[in-house]
N, C-alpha and C positions, 0 to 999 in steps of 0.2 A: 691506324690513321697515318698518313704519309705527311711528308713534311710540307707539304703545299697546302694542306687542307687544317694541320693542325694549330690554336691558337696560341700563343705566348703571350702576346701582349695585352695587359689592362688598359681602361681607358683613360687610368691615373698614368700608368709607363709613359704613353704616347703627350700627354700632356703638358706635362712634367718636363719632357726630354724638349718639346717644342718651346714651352715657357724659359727653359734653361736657354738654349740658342739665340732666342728672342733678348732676352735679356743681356746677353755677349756680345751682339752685332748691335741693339742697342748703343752700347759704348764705341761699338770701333766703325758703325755709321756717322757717330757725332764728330770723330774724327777726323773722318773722309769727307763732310759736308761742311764743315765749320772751320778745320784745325788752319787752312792756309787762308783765309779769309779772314782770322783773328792776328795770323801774323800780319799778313796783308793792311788791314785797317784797323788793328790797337798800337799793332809795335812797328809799322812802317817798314816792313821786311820787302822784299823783290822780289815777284810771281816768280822770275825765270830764276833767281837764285835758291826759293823756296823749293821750286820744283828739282831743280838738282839735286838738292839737302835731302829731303823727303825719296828720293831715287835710290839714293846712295843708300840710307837708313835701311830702306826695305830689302836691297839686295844683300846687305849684312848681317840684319837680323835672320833673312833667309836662314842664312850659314847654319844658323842655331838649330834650325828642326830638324837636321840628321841626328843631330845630340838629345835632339828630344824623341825621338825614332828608336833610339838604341834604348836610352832608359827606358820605355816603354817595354818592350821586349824582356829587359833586363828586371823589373820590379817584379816583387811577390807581394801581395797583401789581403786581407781578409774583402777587403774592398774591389776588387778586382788589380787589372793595371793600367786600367783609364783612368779611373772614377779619383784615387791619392792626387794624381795632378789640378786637379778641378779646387779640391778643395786648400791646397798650398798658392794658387795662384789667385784668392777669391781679392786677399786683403791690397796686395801690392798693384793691381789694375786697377782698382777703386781709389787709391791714392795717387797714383801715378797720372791718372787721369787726369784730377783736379790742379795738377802739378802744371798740367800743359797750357792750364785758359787762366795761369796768375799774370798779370802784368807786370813784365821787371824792368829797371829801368837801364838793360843793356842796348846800347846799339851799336850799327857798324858791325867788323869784326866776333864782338863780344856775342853781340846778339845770336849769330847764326851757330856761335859754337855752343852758346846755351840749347839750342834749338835742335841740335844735333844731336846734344850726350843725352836730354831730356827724352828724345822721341825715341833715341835706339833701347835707351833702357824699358819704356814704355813697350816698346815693339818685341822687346826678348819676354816681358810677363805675359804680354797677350799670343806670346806661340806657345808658351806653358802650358796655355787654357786651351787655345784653338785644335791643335793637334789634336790630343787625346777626345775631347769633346766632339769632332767631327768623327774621328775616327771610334767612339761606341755605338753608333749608330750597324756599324758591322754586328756587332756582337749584342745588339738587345734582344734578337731573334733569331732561329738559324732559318725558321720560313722567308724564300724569298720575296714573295707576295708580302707579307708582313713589312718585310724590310722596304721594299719599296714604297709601299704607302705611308711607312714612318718618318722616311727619309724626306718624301712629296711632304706631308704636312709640316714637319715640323722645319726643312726648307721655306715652306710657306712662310712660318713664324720668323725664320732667320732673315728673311727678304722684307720681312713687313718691320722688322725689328732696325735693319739695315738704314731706313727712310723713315723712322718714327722719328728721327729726331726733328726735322723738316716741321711738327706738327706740335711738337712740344716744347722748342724754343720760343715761337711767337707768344706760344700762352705765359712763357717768360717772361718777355716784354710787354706783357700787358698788367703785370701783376708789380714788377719789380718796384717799386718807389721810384719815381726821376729817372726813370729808363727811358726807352726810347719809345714813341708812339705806337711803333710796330708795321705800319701798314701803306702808311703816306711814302708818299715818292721821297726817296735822297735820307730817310731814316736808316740810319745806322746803328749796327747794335753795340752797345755799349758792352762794355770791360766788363762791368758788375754784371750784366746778363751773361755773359760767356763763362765767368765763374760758376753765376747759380745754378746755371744749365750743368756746366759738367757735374757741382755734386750733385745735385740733385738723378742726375743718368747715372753719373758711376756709384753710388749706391743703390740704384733701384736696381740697376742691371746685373749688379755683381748680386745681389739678393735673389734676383730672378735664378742666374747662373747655379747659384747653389742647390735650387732645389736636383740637378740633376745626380750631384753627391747622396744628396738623404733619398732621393724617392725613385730614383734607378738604378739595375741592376745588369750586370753582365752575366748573359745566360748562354753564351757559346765558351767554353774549353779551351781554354790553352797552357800550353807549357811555357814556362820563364827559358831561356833560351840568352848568351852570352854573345848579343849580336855586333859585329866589327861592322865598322863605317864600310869596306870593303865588301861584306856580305851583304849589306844594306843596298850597295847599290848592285851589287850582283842579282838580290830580290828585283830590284825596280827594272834592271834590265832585260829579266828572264819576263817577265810579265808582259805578256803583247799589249792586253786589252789597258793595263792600264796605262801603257807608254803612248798609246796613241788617243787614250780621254788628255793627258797631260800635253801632249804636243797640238791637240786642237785647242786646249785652255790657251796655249802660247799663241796659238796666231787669232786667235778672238780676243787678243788682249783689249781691243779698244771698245770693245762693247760697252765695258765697265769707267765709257768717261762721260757719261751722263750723272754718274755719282759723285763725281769728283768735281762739277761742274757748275752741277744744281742750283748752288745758291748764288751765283754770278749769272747763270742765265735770267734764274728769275727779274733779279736787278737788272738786267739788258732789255729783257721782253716783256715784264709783267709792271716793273718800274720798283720793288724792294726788296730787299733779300728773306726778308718773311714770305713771299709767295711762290719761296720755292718750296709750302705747303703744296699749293695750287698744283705746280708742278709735277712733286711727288706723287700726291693724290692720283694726278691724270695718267701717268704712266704705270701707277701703282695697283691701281685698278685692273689695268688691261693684265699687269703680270698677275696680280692675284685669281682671274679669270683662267689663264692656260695653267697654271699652277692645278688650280680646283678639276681640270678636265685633264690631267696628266695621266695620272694612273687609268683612265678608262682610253684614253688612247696610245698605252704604250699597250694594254691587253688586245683592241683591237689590230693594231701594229705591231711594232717592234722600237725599243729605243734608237735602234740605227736610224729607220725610215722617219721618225717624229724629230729628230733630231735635227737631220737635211731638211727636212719637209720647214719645220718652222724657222729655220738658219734662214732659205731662201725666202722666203715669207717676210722675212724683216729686213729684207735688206731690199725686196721689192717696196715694201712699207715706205724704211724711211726713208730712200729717195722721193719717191711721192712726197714725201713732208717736208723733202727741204726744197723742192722747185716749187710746190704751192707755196710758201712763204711765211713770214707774217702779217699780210695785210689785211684780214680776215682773224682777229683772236680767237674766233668762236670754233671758227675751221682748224686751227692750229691746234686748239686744245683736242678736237675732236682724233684728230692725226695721232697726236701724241699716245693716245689712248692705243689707236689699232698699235701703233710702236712698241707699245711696254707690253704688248700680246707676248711678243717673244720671248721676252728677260724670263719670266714664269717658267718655263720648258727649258731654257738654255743654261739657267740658272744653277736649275737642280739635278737636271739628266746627268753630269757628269760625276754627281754625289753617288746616285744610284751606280753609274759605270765605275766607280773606286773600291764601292761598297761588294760591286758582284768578281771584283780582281782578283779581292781575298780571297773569294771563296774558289774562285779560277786557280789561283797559285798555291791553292792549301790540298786543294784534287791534282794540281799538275805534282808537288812534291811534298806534299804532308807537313808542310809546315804552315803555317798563318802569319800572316804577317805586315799586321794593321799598324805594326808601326813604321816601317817603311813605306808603305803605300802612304799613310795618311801625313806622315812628314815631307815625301814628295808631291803629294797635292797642296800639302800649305805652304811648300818652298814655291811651287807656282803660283798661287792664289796669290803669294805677297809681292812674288816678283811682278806679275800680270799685271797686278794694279797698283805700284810703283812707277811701271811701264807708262800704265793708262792715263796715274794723276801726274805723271811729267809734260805727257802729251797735254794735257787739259790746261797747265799752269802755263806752259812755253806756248798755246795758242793763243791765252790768256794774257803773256805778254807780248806776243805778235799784233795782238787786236787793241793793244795798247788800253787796257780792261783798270778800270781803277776803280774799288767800294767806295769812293766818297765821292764821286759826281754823279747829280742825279741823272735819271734819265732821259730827261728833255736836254741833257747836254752832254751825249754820249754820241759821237761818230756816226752813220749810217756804215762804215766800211768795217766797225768796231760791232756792231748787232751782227751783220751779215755772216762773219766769221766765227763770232759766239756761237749762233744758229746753226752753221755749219759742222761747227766740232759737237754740238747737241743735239742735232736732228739725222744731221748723215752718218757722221762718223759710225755709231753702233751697227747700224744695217753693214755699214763695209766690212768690217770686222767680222761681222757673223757671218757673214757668206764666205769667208779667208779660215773661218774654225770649221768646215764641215769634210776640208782637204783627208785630213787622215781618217775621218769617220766613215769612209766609204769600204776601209779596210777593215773595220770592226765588227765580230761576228759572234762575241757574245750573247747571245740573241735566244729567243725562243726556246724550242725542244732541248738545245746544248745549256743553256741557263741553268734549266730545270732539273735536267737530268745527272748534273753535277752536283745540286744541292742534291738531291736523293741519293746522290752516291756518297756524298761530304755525311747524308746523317745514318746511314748505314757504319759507316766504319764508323763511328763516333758511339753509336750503341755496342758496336760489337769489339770497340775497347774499352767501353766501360763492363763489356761483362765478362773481358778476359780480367781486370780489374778486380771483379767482383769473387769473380773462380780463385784469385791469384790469393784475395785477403783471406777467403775458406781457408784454403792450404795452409795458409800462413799462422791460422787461431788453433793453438794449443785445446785439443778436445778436453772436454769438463770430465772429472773423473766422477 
């Protein structure tokens, strides 16, 4: 049976690994949605000061994933060398987290340097987790087909996990004691919801995260290997395919400021920052749509041509949806919907193009090496949306955006602009990420034909392996 046709994965594996994701972005959604919008309207922090803080934090913690690339490489355990990280980073995310939504009573000066040592340390436990966790999806299976469809669903999970928070704070505010109403215009969410929200995420999610520890398994091979910052990047250089999924994540950085955005558009367009459920939902839907129809059209196609094909698509989209407007909610929402078509495909394709690198640069020179590949996708992933939520904050204070005025007394110049960076911006950006993807030739026949060759020399060193232990056992007298 060849390696395209043969099974590895249970339907526990695939679950498991999705629930795990799910439950990770959980947390570092509620961050992206919430975390400047709590400085913003509990502790009186400044969007554009915010946004710089938060810029800086992410290009810093960056730093860390080459560190966390090399130990990768570098660990031996009965566990694999993904799966040790997962479970050292469960306890300090879940703490950390709740650390972020305490209200203290600094301000000025004080305030922002709290804001700063707080998030960066937060930001270094959550590349502990992210790296390694993104980067088993490589090795749960060596069937390609497998792995893409692992990646697709449990992507899925990571994107719905991304934007569950949007759904589960308002149920906060509904329950809390002397919280806030939730729903009415110029409601604001209170301190005590911000707290109960974060524990109540970062312990569900770090719970969720773990199962990927106990109920998943690493079933590709590798060697422990003493890898130099130097040869890390020599990996990421020699690797075409994955130099050019990482240079189109950089120029689609803004796609990803609709997440950052969220809950300030709501409050602009919909009148409270609880319906940036609504929001969510509307564009969550569309991605979870191309998401579900991904793997049947990268078979039909090719990741290269679904790639371009839905980049342009969305960027035809949300022009449409920012010249039609908001005078029409019903049409808005409708728009919104074809818009989040994209995120679903542009989301995850470039998991699958990380995932097929390895296996590209492990046929180009017989090494593997998930941990450089997957520390240079999370060095981008953190920078891109640092990038994206500076853009989102400095619009934000352009449009002179403030959580405590309702919205019957907000600007017409101040929605216009809001609208702008949340309806247009992403379609810009995705048409600016499909630059280097024309060069990418991973594709089809050459895909395939490297996994059958990756699992040929893999059997026939395990059975020089096997020859070698014979030789090696003292015959029974």
């Amino acid at each position: 049976m060849d390696t395209a046709t043969k099974k590895f994965l249970s339907t526990k594996d695939i679950i498991c690994y999705s629930l795990g994701l799910f439950g990770f972005q959980f947390i570092v959604g509620y961050l992206n949605s919430y975390q400047a919008e709590f400085y913003q309207g509990v502790l009186a922090a400044d969007f554009a000061i915010i946004g710089v803080l938060l810029l800086i934090v992410k290009v810093v913690s960056a730093t860390f994933d080459p560190f966390v690339g090399t130990m990768i490489e570098r660990i031996k355990s009965k566990h694999g060398k993904l799966k040790p990280f997962i479970i050292a980073t469960a306890a300090p995310l879940a703490l950390l987290t709740v650390l972020l939504f305490v209200e203290v009573p600094f301000r000025g000066a004080g305030l922002y340097v709290y804001i700063f040592a707080t998030f960066l340390i937060w930001s270094l436990a959550m590349t502990l987790g992210d790296v390694p966790s993104q980067a088993l999806a490589s090795v749960l299976t060596p069937n390609p087909v497998e792995k893409t469809n692992v990646i697709s669903l449990s992507n899925t999970f990571k994107s719905i996990g991304l934007v569950a928070c949007v759904a589960f704070v308002p149920i906060i505010c509904t329950i809390v004691p002397q919280g806030s109403p939730g729903f009415a215009e110029g409601d604001a969410i209170s301190s005590l919801e911000y707290l109960i929200s974060a524990i109540v995420i970062g312990v569900l999610g770090t719970l969720l995260f773990l199962l990927i520890f106990f109920f998943n398994k690493e079933r590709v091979p590798y060697k422990v290997t003493k890898t130099s910052f130097k040869e890390m990047a020599s990996a990421v250089k020699g690797n075409k395919p994955l130099l050019l999924t990482l240079a189109s994540c950089f120029l689609g950085f803004g796609r990803q400021i609709q997440t950052g955005i969220g809950v300030q558009a709501a409050n602009v367009l919909v009148g409270s920052q609880n319906f940036a459920l609504v929001l969510g939902i509307t564009a969550g839907i569309g991605a979870l749509v191309s998401m579900s129809i991904m793997p049947i059209l990268i078979k039909k196609f090719n990741e290269k041509k679904v790639y371009i094909g839905v980049s342009i698509y969305g960027f035809v989209v949300s022009m449409i949806t920012f010249l039609v407007g908001t005078t029409n909610i019903f049409v808005m929402f409708a728009l919104l919907f074809l818009v989040g078509l994209q995120f679903g495909v542009v989301n995850i394709l470039p998991m699958v193009m990380v995932a097929d690198s390895v296996d590209y640069y492990e046929h180009k020179t017989g090494k593997r090496n998930e941990g450089a590949a997957y520390a240079a996708l999370s060095l981008t992933i953190k920078v891109t949306l640092a990038m994206s939520t500076a853009l989102a904050l400095i619009m934000l204070s352009v449009a002179k955006y403030d959580a405590n005025i309702p919205q019957s007394e907000i600007k017409d110049s101040t929605k216009k602009l809001v609208y702008f960076a949340y309806a247009f911006l992403p379609g810009l950006f995705s048409l600016l990420s499909i630059i280097p993807i024309f060069k990418y030739d991973l594709i089809g026949k050459k895909k395939l034909a490297i996994a059958e060759e990756l699992q040929k020399r893999r059997a026939n060193a395990n059975q020089e392996n096997d020859n070698q232990t014979e030789m090696d056992t003292p015959a029974s007298e």
